[in-house]
BALOBA-1460 file (C-alpha; in Angstrom, 3 decimals):
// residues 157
<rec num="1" residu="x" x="133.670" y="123.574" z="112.791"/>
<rec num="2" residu="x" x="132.000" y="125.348" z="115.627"/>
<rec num="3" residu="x" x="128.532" y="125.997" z="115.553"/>
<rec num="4" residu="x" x="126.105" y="128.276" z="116.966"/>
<rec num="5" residu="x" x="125.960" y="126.096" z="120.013"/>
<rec num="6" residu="x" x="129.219" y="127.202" z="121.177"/>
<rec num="7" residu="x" x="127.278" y="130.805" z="122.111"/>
<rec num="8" residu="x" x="126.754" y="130.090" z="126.078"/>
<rec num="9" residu="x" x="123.978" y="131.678" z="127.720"/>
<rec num="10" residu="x" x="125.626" y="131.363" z="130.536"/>
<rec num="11" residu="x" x="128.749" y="132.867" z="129.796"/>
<rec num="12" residu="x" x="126.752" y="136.134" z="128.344"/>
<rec num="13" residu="x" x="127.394" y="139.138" z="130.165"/>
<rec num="14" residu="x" x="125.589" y="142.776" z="129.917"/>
<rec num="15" residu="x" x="127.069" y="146.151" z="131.451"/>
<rec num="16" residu="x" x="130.019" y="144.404" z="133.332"/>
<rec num="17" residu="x" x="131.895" y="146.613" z="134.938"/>
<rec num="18" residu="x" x="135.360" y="146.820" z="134.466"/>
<rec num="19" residu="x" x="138.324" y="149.073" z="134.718"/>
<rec num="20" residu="x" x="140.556" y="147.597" z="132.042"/>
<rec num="21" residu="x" x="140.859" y="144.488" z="129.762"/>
<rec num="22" residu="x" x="142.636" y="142.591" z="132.634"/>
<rec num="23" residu="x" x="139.801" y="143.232" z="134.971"/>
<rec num="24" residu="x" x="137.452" y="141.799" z="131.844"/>
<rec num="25" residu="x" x="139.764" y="139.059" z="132.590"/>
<rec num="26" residu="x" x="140.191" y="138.466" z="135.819"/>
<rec num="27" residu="x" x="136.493" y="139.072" z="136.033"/>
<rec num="28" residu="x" x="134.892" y="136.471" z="133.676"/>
<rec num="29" residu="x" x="138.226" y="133.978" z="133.527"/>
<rec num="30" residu="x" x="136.745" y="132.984" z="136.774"/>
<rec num="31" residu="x" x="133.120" y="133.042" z="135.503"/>
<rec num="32" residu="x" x="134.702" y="130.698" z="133.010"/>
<rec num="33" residu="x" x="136.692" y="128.471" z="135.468"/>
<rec num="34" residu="x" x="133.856" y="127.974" z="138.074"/>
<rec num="35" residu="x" x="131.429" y="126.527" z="135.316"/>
<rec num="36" residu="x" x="133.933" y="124.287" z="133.877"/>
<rec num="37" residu="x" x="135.195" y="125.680" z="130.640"/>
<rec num="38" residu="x" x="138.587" y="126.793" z="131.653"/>
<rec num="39" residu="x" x="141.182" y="125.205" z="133.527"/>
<rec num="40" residu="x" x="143.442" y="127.263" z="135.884"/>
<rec num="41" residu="x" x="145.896" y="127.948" z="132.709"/>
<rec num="42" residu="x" x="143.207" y="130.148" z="131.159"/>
<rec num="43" residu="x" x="143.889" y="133.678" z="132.947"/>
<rec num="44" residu="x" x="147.871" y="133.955" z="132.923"/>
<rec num="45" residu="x" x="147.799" y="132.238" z="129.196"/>
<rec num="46" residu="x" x="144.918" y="134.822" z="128.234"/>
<rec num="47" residu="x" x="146.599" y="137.911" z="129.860"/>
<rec num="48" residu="x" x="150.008" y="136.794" z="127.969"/>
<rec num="49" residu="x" x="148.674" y="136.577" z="124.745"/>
<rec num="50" residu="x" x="146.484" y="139.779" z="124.463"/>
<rec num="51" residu="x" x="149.622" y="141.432" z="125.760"/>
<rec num="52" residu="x" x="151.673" y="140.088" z="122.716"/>
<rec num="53" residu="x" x="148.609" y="139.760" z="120.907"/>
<rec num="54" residu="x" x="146.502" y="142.386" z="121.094"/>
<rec num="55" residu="x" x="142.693" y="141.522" z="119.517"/>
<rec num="56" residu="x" x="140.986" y="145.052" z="119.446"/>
<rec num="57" residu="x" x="139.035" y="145.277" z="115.646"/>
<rec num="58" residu="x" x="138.352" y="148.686" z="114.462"/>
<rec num="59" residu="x" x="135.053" y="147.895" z="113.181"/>
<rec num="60" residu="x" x="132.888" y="151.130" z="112.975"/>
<rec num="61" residu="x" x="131.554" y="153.006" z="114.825"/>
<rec num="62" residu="x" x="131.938" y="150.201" z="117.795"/>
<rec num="63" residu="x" x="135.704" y="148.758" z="118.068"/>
<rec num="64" residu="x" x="135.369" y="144.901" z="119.200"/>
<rec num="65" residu="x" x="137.802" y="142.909" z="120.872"/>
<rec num="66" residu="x" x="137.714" y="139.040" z="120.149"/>
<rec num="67" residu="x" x="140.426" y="137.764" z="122.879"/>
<rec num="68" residu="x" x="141.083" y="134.114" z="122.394"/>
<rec num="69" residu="x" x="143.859" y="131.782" z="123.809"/>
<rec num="70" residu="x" x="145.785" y="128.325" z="124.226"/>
<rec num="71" residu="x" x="143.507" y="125.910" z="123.277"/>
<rec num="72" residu="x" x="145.492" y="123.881" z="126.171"/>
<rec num="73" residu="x" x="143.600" y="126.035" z="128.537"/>
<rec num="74" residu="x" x="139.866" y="125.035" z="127.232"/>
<rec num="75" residu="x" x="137.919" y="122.399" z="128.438"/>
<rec num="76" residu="x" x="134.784" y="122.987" z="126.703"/>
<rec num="77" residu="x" x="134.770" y="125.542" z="123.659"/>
<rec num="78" residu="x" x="132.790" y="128.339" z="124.335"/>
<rec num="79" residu="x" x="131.763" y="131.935" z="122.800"/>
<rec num="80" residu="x" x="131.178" y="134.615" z="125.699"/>
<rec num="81" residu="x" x="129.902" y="137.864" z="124.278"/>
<rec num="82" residu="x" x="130.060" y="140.259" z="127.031"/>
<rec num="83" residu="x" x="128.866" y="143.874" z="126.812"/>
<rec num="84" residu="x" x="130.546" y="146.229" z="128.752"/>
<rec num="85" residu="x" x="129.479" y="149.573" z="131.398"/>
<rec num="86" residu="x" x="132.143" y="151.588" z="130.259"/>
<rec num="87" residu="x" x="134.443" y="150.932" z="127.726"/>
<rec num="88" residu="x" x="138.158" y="150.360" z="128.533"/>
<rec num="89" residu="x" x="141.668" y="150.522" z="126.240"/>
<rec num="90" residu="x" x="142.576" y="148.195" z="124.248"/>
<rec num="91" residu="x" x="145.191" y="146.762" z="121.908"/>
<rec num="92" residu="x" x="144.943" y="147.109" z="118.024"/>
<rec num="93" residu="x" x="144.980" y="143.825" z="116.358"/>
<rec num="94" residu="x" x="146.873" y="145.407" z="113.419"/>
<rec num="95" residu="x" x="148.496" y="147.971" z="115.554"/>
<rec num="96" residu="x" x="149.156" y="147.195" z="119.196"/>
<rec num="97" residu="x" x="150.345" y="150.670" z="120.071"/>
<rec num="98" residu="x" x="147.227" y="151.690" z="119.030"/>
<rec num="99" residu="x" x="144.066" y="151.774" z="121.633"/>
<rec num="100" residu="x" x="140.440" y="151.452" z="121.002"/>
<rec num="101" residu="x" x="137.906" y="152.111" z="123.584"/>
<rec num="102" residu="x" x="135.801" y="149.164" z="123.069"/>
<rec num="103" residu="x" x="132.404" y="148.128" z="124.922"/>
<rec num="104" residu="x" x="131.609" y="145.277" z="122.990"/>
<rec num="105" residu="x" x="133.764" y="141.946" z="123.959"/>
<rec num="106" residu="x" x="133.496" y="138.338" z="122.252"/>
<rec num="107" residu="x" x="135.522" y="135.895" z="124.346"/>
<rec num="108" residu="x" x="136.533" y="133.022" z="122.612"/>
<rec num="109" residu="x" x="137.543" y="129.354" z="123.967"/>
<rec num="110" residu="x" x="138.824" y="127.055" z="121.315"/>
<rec num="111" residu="x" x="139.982" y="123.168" z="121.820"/>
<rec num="112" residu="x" x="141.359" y="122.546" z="118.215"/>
<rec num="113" residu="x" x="143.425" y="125.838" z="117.235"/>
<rec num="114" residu="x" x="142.155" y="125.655" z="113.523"/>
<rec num="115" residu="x" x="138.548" y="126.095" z="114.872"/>
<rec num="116" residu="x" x="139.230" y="129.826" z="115.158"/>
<rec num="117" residu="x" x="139.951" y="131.118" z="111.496"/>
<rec num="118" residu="x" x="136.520" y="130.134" z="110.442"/>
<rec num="119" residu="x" x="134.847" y="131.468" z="113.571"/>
<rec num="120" residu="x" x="136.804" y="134.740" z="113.242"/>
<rec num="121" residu="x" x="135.597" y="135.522" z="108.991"/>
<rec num="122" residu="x" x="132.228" y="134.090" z="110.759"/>
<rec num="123" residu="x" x="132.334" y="137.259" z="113.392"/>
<rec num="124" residu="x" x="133.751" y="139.445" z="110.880"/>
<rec num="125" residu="x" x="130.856" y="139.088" z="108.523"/>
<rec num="126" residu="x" x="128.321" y="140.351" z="110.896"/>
<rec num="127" residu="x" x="131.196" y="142.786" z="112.553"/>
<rec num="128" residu="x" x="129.996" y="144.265" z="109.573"/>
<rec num="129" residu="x" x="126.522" y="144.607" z="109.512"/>
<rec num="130" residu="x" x="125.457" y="148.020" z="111.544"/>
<rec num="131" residu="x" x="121.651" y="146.740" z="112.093"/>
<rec num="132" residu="x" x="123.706" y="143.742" z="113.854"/>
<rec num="133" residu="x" x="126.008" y="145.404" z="116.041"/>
<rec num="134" residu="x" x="123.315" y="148.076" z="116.943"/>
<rec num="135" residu="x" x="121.167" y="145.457" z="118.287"/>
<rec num="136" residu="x" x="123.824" y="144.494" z="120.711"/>
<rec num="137" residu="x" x="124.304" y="147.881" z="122.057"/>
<rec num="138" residu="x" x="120.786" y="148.484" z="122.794"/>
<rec num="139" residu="x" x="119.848" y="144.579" z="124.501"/>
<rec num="140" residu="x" x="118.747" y="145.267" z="128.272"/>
<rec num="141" residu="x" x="119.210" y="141.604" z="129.333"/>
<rec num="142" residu="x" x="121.349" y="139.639" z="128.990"/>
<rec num="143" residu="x" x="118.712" y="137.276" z="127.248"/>
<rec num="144" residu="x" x="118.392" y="140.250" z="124.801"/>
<rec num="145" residu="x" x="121.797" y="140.205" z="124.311"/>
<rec num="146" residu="x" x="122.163" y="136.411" z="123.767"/>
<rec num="147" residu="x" x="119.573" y="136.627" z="121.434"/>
<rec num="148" residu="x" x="120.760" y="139.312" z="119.590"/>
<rec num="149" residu="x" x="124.319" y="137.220" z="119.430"/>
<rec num="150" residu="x" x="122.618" y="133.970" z="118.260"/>
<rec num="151" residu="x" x="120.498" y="135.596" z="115.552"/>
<rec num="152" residu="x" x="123.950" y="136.002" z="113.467"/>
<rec num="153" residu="x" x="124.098" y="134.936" z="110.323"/>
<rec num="154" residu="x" x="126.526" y="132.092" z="110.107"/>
<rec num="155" residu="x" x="128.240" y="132.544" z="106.972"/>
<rec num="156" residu="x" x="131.473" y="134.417" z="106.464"/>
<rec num="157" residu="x" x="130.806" y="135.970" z="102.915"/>
Protein backbone atom coordinates (compact mmCIF):
# COMPACT_ATOMS: atom_id res chain seq x y z
CA UNK A 1 0.00 0.00 0.00
CA UNK A 2 1.18 3.49 -0.62
CA UNK A 3 1.71 5.72 2.06
CA UNK A 4 1.81 9.27 2.74
CA UNK A 5 5.38 9.30 1.59
CA UNK A 6 4.44 8.94 -1.90
CA UNK A 7 3.18 12.93 -1.61
CA UNK A 8 6.48 14.63 -3.28
CA UNK A 9 7.31 17.99 -2.30
CA UNK A 10 8.92 18.28 -5.14
CA UNK A 11 6.48 17.35 -7.54
CA UNK A 12 3.87 19.97 -5.79
CA UNK A 13 2.85 22.63 -7.95
CA UNK A 14 0.73 26.00 -7.11
CA UNK A 15 -0.99 28.34 -9.85
CA UNK A 16 0.60 26.49 -12.92
CA UNK A 17 -0.39 27.85 -15.78
CA UNK A 18 -1.87 25.96 -18.33
CA UNK A 19 -4.11 26.11 -21.31
CA UNK A 20 -5.55 22.61 -21.28
CA UNK A 21 -5.04 19.17 -19.60
CA UNK A 22 -2.35 18.30 -22.25
CA UNK A 23 -0.39 21.37 -21.43
CA UNK A 24 -0.81 20.07 -17.49
CA UNK A 25 0.88 17.30 -19.20
CA UNK A 26 3.32 18.23 -21.24
CA UNK A 27 4.14 20.69 -18.52
CA UNK A 28 4.81 18.56 -15.38
CA UNK A 29 5.43 15.00 -17.45
CA UNK A 30 8.71 16.65 -17.89
CA UNK A 31 8.89 17.96 -14.28
CA UNK A 32 8.36 14.28 -13.67
CA UNK A 33 10.93 12.88 -16.18
CA UNK A 34 13.85 15.28 -15.28
CA UNK A 35 13.71 14.19 -11.48
CA UNK A 36 13.54 10.61 -12.22
CA UNK A 37 10.05 9.36 -11.70
CA UNK A 38 8.97 8.86 -15.21
CA UNK A 39 10.54 7.30 -18.02
CA UNK A 40 10.05 8.71 -21.57
CA UNK A 41 6.74 6.37 -21.89
CA UNK A 42 4.99 8.56 -19.32
CA UNK A 43 3.58 11.55 -21.60
CA UNK A 44 2.20 9.66 -24.83
CA UNK A 45 0.90 6.68 -22.32
CA UNK A 46 -0.66 9.53 -20.01
CA UNK A 47 -2.18 11.61 -22.90
CA UNK A 48 -3.68 8.13 -24.34
CA UNK A 49 -5.30 7.10 -21.41
CA UNK A 50 -7.03 10.35 -20.16
CA UNK A 51 -8.21 10.51 -23.74
CA UNK A 52 -9.94 7.02 -23.40
CA UNK A 53 -10.02 7.50 -19.86
CA UNK A 54 -11.07 10.54 -18.82
CA UNK A 55 -10.41 11.15 -14.70
CA UNK A 56 -12.36 14.48 -14.02
CA UNK A 57 -14.48 13.81 -10.37
CA UNK A 58 -17.40 15.98 -9.85
CA UNK A 59 -16.75 16.52 -6.33
CA UNK A 60 -18.46 19.82 -5.14
CA UNK A 61 -18.11 22.73 -5.50
CA UNK A 62 -14.32 22.01 -6.90
CA UNK A 63 -14.26 19.16 -9.78
CA UNK A 64 -10.77 17.18 -9.35
CA UNK A 65 -9.01 15.33 -11.83
CA UNK A 66 -6.83 12.31 -10.56
CA UNK A 67 -4.93 11.33 -14.00
CA UNK A 68 -2.95 8.19 -13.51
CA UNK A 69 -1.23 5.80 -16.05
CA UNK A 70 0.84 2.57 -17.11
CA UNK A 71 2.52 1.60 -14.26
CA UNK A 72 5.26 0.55 -17.06
CA UNK A 73 5.93 4.20 -17.32
CA UNK A 74 6.84 4.81 -13.39
CA UNK A 75 10.02 4.56 -11.96
CA UNK A 76 9.38 5.77 -8.60
CA UNK A 77 5.60 6.09 -7.40
CA UNK A 78 4.73 9.41 -6.77
CA UNK A 79 1.55 11.72 -5.82
CA UNK A 80 1.83 15.32 -7.54
CA UNK A 81 -0.96 17.57 -6.38
CA UNK A 82 -0.80 20.50 -8.55
CA UNK A 83 -3.06 23.56 -8.22
CA UNK A 84 -3.87 25.27 -11.14
CA UNK A 85 -4.07 29.46 -12.46
CA UNK A 86 -6.99 28.93 -14.37
CA UNK A 87 -8.91 26.04 -14.65
CA UNK A 88 -9.08 24.09 -17.96
CA UNK A 89 -11.75 21.26 -19.51
CA UNK A 90 -11.77 18.19 -18.64
CA UNK A 91 -13.12 14.68 -19.12
CA UNK A 92 -15.88 13.17 -16.81
CA UNK A 93 -14.77 10.04 -15.23
CA UNK A 94 -18.37 8.73 -15.42
CA UNK A 95 -19.17 10.72 -18.44
CA UNK A 96 -16.40 11.60 -20.86
CA UNK A 97 -18.54 13.84 -23.02
CA UNK A 98 -19.01 15.68 -20.15
CA UNK A 99 -16.40 18.65 -19.10
CA UNK A 100 -15.53 20.01 -15.77
CA UNK A 101 -13.51 23.05 -15.33
CA UNK A 102 -11.22 21.83 -12.75
CA UNK A 103 -8.27 23.77 -10.86
CA UNK A 104 -7.39 21.25 -8.55
CA UNK A 105 -5.10 18.26 -10.14
CA UNK A 106 -3.70 15.04 -8.22
CA UNK A 107 -1.23 13.29 -10.52
CA UNK A 108 -0.72 9.91 -9.76
CA UNK A 109 2.39 7.46 -10.58
CA UNK A 110 1.81 3.90 -9.64
CA UNK A 111 4.46 0.81 -10.05
CA UNK A 112 2.07 -2.10 -9.00
CA UNK A 113 -1.45 -1.34 -10.78
CA UNK A 114 -3.43 -2.61 -7.63
CA UNK A 115 -1.76 0.24 -5.60
CA UNK A 116 -4.32 2.63 -7.07
CA UNK A 117 -7.86 1.39 -5.85
CA UNK A 118 -6.89 1.97 -2.31
CA UNK A 119 -5.21 5.30 -3.00
CA UNK A 120 -8.24 6.42 -5.06
CA UNK A 121 -11.26 5.53 -1.86
CA UNK A 122 -8.11 7.14 0.13
CA UNK A 123 -8.55 10.59 -2.08
CA UNK A 124 -12.13 10.16 -2.25
CA UNK A 125 -12.61 10.27 1.46
CA UNK A 126 -11.14 13.63 1.90
CA UNK A 127 -12.54 14.65 -1.84
CA UNK A 128 -15.19 14.86 0.50
CA UNK A 129 -14.44 16.88 3.24
CA UNK A 130 -15.10 20.82 2.25
CA UNK A 131 -12.74 22.17 5.25
CA UNK A 132 -10.12 19.86 3.23
CA UNK A 133 -10.47 20.88 -0.18
CA UNK A 134 -10.90 24.60 0.92
CA UNK A 135 -7.58 24.54 2.42
CA UNK A 136 -6.08 23.65 -0.87
CA UNK A 137 -7.63 26.43 -2.71
CA UNK A 138 -6.52 29.05 -0.43
CA UNK A 139 -2.43 27.63 0.16
CA UNK A 140 -0.06 30.52 -1.22
CA UNK A 141 3.02 28.23 -1.43
CA UNK A 142 3.50 25.56 -2.55
CA UNK A 143 4.72 24.44 1.03
CA UNK A 144 1.15 25.50 2.05
CA UNK A 145 -0.15 23.45 -0.39
CA UNK A 146 1.97 20.34 0.40
CA UNK A 147 1.02 20.71 3.74
CA UNK A 148 -2.39 21.07 3.28
CA UNK A 149 -2.12 17.67 0.95
CA UNK A 150 -0.18 15.71 3.64
CA UNK A 151 -2.48 16.64 6.52
CA UNK A 152 -5.17 14.11 4.85
CA UNK A 153 -6.59 11.76 6.72
CA UNK A 154 -5.50 8.39 5.48
CA UNK A 155 -8.42 6.29 5.78
CA UNK A 156 -10.99 5.67 3.09
CA UNK A 157 -14.22 5.39 5.30
Amino acid sequence: MLGKETIMRELTAIDLDAKSYEQVFDIMGARFLKLGYVNDTYLPSIKKREAQYPTALPVEPYPIAIPHTEATAIIRPFIAPVRLKNSVKWGDMSNPDNKFDVRLVFMLGFKDPGEHIELLQILMYNFQKPEWVDRLFVATTEDELYDAVISMEWRSE
